[in-house]
N, C-alpha and C positions, 0 to 999 in steps of 0.2 A: 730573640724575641723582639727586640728594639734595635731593629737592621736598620733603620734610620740616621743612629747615631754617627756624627761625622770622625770622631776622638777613638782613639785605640788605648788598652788599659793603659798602656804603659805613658803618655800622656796625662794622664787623671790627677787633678793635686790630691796631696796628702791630706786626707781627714785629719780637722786637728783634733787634738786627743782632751786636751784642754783650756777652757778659754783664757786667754791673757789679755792683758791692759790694753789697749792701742795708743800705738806713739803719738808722741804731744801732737798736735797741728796736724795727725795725718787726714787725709782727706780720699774721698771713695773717686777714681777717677778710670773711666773709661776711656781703653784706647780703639783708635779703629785699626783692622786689617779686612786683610782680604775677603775674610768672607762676610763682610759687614751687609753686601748690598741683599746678597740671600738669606739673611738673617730680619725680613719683614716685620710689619708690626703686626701681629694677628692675634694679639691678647683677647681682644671681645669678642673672639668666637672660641677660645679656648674654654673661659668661665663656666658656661652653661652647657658646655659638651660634655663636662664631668659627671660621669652620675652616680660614682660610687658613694658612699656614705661619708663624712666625715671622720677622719679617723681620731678613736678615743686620747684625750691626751692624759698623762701619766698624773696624779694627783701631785703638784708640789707645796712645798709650804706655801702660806699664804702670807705675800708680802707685806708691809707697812700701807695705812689704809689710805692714811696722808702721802706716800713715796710714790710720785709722779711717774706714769709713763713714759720713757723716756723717748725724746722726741728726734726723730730722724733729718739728716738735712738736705735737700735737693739735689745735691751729688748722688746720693745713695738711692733717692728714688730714681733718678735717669739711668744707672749703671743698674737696678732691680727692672727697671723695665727692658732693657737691651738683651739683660739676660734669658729673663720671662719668655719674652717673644723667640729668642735662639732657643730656649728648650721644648717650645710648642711645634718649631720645626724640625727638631732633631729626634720629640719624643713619638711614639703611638701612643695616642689617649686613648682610642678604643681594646686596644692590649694593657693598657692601665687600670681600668677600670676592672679587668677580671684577677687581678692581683689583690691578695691582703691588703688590710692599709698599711702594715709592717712593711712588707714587702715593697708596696708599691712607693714610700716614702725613701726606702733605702733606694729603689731605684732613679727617683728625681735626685737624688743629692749625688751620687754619683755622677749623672748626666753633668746638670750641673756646676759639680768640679771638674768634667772635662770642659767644659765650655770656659770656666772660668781662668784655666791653663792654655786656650787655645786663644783667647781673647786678649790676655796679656793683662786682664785685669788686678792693676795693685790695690789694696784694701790689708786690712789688717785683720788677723789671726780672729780676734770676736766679731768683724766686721763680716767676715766671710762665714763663720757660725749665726751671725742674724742674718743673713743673706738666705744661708740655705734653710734656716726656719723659715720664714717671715714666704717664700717661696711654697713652699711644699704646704703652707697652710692656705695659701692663695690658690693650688689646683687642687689638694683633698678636704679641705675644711672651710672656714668661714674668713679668710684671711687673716686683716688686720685686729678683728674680734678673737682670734681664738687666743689670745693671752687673757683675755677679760674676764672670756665664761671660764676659764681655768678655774679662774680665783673664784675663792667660795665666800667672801666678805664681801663681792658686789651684790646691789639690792637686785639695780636697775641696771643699762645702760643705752645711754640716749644719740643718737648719732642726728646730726641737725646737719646734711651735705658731708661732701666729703673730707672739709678741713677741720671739725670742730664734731668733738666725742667729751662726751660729760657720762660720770656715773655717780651712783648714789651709794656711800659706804658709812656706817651707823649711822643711819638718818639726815647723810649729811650731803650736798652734792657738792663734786666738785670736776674741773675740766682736766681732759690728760693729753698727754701726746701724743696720744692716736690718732693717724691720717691714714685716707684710703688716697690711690695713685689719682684717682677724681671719678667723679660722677659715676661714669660709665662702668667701672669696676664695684663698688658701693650701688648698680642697681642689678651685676650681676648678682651678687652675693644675697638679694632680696630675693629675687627671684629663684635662687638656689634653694633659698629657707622655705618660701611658700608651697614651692613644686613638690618638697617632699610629703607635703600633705594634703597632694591636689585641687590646688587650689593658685590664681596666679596674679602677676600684679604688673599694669603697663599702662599706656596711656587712656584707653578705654577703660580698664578698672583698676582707677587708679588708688584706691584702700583696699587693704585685706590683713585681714584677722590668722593666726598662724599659729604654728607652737613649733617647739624645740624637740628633740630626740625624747628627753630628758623634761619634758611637761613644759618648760618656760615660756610664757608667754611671747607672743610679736605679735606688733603693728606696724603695717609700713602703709607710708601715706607719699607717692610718687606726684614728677613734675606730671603736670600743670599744675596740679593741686598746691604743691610745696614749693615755694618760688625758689628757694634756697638750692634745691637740690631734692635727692630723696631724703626721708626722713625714717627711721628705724627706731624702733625704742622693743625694747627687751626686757621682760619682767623675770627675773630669773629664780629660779630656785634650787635652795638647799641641794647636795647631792644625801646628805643624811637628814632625812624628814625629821621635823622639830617635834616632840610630842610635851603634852602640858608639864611635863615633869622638867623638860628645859625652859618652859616658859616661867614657872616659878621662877628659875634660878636667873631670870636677864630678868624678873621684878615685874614683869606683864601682868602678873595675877600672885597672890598669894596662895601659901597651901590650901587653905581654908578654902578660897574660889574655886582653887583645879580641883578640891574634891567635889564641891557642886556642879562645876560645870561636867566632872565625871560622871554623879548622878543622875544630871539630866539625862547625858547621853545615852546611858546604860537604861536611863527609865524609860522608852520613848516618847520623851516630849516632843513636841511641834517646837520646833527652832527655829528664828531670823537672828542672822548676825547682822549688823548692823555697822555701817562706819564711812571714812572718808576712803579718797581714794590713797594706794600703801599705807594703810591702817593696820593690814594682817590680818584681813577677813579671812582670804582662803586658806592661810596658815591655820586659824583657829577650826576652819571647819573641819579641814586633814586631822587635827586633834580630836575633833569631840567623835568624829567617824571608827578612830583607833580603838571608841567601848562600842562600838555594837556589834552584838555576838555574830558568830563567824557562821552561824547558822543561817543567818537571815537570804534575803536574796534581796540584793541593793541596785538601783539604777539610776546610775547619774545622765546629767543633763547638762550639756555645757556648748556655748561659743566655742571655744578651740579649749579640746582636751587637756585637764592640768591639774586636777583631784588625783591624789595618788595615795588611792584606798588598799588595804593589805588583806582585808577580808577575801574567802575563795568563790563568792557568788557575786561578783561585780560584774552589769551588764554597763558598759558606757556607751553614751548615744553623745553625736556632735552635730552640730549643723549644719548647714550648707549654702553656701549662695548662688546667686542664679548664673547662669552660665550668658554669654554670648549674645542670644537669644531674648535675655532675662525670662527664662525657663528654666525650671529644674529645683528654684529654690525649696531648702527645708528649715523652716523657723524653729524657734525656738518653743513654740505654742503645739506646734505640729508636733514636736519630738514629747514634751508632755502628754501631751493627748495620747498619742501611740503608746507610751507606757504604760498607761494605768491599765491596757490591756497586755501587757504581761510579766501578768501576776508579781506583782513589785510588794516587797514590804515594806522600805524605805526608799523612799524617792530623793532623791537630790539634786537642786539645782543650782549650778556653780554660779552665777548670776541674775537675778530677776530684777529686768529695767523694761517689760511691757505687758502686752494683754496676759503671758501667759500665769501672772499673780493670780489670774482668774482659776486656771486651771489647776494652780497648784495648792489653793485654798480647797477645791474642790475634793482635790488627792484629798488633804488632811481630813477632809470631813467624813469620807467616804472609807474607812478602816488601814488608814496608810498613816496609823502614829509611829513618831518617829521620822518624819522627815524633816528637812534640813533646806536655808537656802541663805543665801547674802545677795542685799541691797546695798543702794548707797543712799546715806542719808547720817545726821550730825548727831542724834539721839533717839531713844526708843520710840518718843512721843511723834519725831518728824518722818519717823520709819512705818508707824501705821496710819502719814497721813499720805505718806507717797504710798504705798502700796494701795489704799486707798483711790491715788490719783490715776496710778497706772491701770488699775481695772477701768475705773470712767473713760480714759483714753483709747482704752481698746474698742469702744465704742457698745459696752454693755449700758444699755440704760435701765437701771435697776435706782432704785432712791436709794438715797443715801444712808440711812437708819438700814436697811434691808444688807447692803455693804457692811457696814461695820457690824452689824449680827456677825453675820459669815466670818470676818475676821477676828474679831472674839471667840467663835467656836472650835475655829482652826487654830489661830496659834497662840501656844503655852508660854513660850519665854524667848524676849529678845536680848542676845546679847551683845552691847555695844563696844567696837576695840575704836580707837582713838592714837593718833599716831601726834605726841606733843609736841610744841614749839624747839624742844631739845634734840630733839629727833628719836627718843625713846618712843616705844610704842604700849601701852597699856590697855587692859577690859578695863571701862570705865564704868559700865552699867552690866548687871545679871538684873532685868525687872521682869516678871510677867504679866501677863494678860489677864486681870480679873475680870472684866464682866460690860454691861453699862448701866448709866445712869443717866435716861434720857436719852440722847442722842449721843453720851460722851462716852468714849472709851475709858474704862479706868484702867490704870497701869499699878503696879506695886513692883517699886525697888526691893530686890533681896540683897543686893552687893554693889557697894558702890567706890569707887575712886578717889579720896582727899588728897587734894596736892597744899601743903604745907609751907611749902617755899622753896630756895633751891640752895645748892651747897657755891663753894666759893667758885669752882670750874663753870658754872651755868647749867649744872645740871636739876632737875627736876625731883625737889623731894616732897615723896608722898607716900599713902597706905591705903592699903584695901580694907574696909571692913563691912563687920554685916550692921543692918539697918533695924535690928531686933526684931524682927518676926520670926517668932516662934515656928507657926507652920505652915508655911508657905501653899500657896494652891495644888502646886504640886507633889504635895506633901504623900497624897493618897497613891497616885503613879508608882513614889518611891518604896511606902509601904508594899506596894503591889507585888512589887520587884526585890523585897528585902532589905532596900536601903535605908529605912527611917531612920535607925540609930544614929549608922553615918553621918548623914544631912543633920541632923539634930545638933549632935558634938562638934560639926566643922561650922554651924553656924551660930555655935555657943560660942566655940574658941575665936572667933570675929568680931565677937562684940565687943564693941569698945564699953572703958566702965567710965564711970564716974568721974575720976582721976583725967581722961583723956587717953590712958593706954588702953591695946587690944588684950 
């Protein structure tokens, strides 16, 4: 199949079987021979010839969060490049691509170790094992990245050009050893992420919004825009979706909250989540999604795909930008609007930052209780003043008092997450929407967040409790649906007494 290949089996180094130490002071050093001069550089047209899928990589432990990437030294990228470039000419990418990724992975690393036996290249026993990863991840997957999305304790991870990778692990960021070989390889690998979801990124459009196999968020923001280089940032998530019952237990919410917040969801309230940005909006929304009956029929709404609903009536809609041309685009207002004609009973949308708050106030009013959507904003109160803000901007001229009606009538309860100074993330606020007075929106807290002080490590201590209201607005919803007693008991056992305990 790969009649190309220059190397005969019996040439091919030994796969080593296990990795070992490398000796003191050895160093990765390239020799030249003969077939150095046919051995071209033609990396940057190999990148984006690929179009097979990334292939899955095997779940490992998950390393130490503080234990540094370890960082490679210029020897090793010259001799990765040399190689690179010899197995682009010795390999068929177009017969690559119709191989497993098992397969096709076993096939680079072979090549590979003939090249690496025909080259004369000395490197050591683990040397030559990150060789032929660090390889096969650069033609079937996302290169220098796919150690990172392994790991399931990265939040984020920020690429700022090609020398300089930060990620974010319990709230905390910090920089690693991760290098791309420069620029040009680091805007393949953007372009590899975005194409999968047709959608592109270069010098004429040079931002674009993305996602992962696997929901994770991208943004990539290219030169001219980025003077550095490109820039990539990756919001990643869970391979095991978080649901309220692990939130309890990392202290985001008390029991007491996840069963309200479970009431609401199961009652159909009108929801805004509410928060900063890595707060855990979309986390918490995946959570409250997990109680609504499996009967319903749900349509989500989203910039780039990343709600990952388990229900079996899930229609998801995404948007689109404009092409070329600047034609073709599909807004975010546009894909609302198109829903509420069909036949949705819970509408969702994964972000609201413009005119479509318009439309989706509209949905709530209109017999679509139970929908769901997250803003960004510091508290409940600055949350129905942007929403507020973003209808006027849409360019509806409706007075003001006429607005906030609407949004009174639409939505039930916002809930606020809060991502602390510690890097802990918390529901800070469960308030809903009572009513006006005048021109004022009134709010009522049901659950609210006390931070108390913090322990000797710098971490952040506090409690959830309830704020003693008896029966909350929503009260009759839950009734509706069964739930009162529930709600009752879990906002009795909340109450803080007298003494200062819950």
């Amino acid at each position: 199949m790969f009649g190309r290949r220059g190397a005969t089996p019996g040439t091919a180094a030994p796969r080593p079987k296990a990795p070992a130490a490398p000796p003191a002071g050895s160093a990765v050093e390239p020799r030249a021979d003969a077939q150095q001069e046919r051995e071209t550089a033609v990396a940057a047209s190999a990148a984006p010839a690929v179009a097979a899928q990334p292939a899955p990589q095997p779940k490992a432990p998950e390393p130490a969060p503080e234990k540094p990437v370890q960082r490679r030294s210029n020897d090793y990228y010259a001799t990765k490049a040399s190689i690179f470039n010899a197995l682009v000419e010795a390999i068929d990418l177009s017969m690559l691509t119709r191989l497993s990724p098992e397969d096709a992975r076993e096939e680079i690393r072979d090549v590979v170790n003939d090249i690496i036996a025909l080259k004369n290249v000395v490197m050591s026993i683990s040397e030559q094992e990150d060789l032929l990863e660090d390889i096969c991840n650069d033609v079937l997957g996302y290169g220098p990245l796919e150690p990172l999305l392994a790991r399931d304790d990265i939040a984020d991870i920020m690429v700022n050009g090609a020398d300089t990778v930060y990620i974010e692990t319990q709230g905390k960021m910090q920089q690693t050893g991760v290098r791309f070989r420069d620029n040009k390889q680091l805007m393949n690998i953007c372009q590899r992420i975005v194409s999968q979801v047709g959608r592109r990124v270069d010098e004429s459009s040079p931002i674009c919004d993305a996602r992962l196999a696997d929901g994770s968020r991208v943004n990539v923001i290219a030169p001219p825009l980025a003077i550095d280089g490109p820039t990539l940032t990756i919001r990643k998530f869970k391979k095991d979706k978080l649901t309220l019952k692990q939130l309890v237990q990392f202290n985001s919410v008390s029991p007491e909250g996840a069963t309200v917040l479970e009431i609401i969801g199961r009652s159909r309230c009108n929801v805004l989540i509410s928060g900063g940005t890595g707060s855990g909006k979309t986390t918490l929304l995946n959570c409250l999604t997990a109680y609504i009956d499996s009967t319903e029929r749900i349509i989500t709404c989203e910039d780039a795909a990343e709600l990952q609903l388990q229900q079996p009536h899930v229609v998801r809609l995404e948007t689109r930008p404009p092409n070329l041309e600047g034609e073709g685009e599909v807004t975010m207002r546009d894909l609302v609007k198109n829903c509420l004609r069909m036949r949705p009973e819970r509408i969702i949308v994964g972000e609201v930052r413009g005119p479509e708050a318009f439309d989706l106030l509209q949905a709530m009013n209109t017999g679509h209780d139970g929908s769901m959507g997250t803003l960004h904003a510091n508290s409940p109160r600055e949350a129905l003043s942007r929403l507020e803000s973003m209808i006027t901007m849409g360019g509806f001229s409706l007075p003001s008092k006429t607005l906030r009606e609407m949004i009174v009538s639409s939505i039930d309860v916002i809930v606020q997450a809060q991502r602390l100074r510690d890097g802990s993330r918390r529901i800070t606020h469960v308030s809903e929407v009572m009513g006006m007075e005048g021109d004022v929106i009134i709010t009522q807290d049901v659950f609210l967040y006390d931070i108390l002080g913090e322990d000797a490590n710098g971490k952040l201590i506090g409690r959830h409790r309830s704020t003693g209201i008896g029966r909350p607005k929503f009260w009759e919803k839950a009734r509706y649906f069964g739930e009162e007693h529930r709600l009752a008991a879990a906002l009795d056992a909340a109450e803080v007494r007298e003494d200062g305990n819950v």
